[in-house]
C-alpha positions as CSV (number, residue, x, y, z in Angstrom):
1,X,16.6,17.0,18.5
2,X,18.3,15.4,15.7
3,X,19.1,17.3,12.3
4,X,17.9,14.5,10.4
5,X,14.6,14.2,11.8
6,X,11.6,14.7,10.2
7,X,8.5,15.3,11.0
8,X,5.4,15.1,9.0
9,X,2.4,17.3,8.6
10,X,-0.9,16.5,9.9
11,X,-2.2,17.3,6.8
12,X,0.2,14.5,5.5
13,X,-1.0,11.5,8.3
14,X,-4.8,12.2,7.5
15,X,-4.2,11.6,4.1
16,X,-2.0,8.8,4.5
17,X,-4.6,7.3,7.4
18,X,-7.4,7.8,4.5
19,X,-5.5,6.2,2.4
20,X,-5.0,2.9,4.5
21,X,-8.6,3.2,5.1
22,X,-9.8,3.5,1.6
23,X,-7.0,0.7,0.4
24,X,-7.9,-1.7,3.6
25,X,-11.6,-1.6,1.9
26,X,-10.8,-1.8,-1.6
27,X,-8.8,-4.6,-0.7
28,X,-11.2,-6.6,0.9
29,X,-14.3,-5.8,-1.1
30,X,-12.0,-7.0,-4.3
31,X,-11.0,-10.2,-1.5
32,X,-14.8,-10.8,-1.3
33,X,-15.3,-10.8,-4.5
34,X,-12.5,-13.5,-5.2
35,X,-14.4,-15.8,-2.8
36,X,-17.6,-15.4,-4.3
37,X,-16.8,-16.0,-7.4
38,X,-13.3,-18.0,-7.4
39,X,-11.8,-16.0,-10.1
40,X,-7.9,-15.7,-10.2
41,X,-8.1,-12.7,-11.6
42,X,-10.3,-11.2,-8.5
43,X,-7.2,-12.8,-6.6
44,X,-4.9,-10.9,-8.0
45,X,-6.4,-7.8,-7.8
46,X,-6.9,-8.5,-4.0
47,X,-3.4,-9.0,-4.1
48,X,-2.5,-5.7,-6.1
49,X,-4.3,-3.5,-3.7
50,X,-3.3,-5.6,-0.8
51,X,0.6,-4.6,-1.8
52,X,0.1,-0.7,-2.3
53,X,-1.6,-1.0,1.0
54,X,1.2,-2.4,2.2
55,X,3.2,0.1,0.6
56,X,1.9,3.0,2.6
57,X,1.6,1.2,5.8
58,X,5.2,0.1,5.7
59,X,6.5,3.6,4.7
60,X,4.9,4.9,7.7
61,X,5.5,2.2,10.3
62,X,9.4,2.2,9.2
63,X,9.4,6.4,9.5
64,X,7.3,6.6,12.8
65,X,8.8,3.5,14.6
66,X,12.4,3.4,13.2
67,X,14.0,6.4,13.8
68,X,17.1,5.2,12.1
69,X,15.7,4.4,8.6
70,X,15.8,7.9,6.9
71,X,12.8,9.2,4.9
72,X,14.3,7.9,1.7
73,X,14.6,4.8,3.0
74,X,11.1,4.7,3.8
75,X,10.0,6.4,0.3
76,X,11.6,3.4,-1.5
77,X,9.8,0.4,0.6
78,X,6.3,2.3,-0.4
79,X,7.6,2.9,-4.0
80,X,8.6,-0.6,-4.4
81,X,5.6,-2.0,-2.9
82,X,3.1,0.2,-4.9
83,X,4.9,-0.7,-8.1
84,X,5.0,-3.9,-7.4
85,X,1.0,-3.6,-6.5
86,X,0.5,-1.9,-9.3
87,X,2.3,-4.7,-11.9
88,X,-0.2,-7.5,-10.3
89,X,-3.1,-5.1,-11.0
90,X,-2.1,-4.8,-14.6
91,X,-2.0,-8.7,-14.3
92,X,-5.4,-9.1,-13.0
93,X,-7.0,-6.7,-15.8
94,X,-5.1,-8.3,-18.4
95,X,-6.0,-11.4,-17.8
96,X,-9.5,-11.0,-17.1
97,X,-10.2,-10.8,-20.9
């Protein structure tokens, strides 16, 4: 075994599982919502969630399945994505009113 590798708690892949879960169906509810009522604003918020979704998925998929990529690696694509999720949120709430 490697000295870099690391493995995560269960504890850590239920939560991270929930959250995919829980984001996946925040992201289409607000997706939904968009369609029905053809707001951009419902769009981007779709969006928002959709990228910190993204985020975790990513950050998982590139620790499990690429063995090279280190953890920090990994902890940067879901920061970046979940920052950049968060930005188009703010967009969507700001320019609902």
């Amino acid at each position: 075994m490697s000295p870099h590798t690391f493995t995560l708690p269960p504890s850590a892949i239920a939560f991270k599982t929930l959250t995919l879960l829980l984001g996946g169906l925040i992201t289409y509810l607000s997706y939904r919502a968009y369609r029905r009522t053809g707001s951009p604003a419902l769009r981007a918020l779709a969006i928002g969630f959709g990228l910190v979704t993204m985020g975790s998925l990513l950050a998982g998929v590139t620790n499990v399945l690429l063995h090279d990529i280190s953890i920090g690696v990994s902890l940067a694509i879901e920061s970046g994505l979940t920052a950049a999720g968060f930005a188009v949120i703010v967009y969507s709430l700001y320019t609902q009113g």
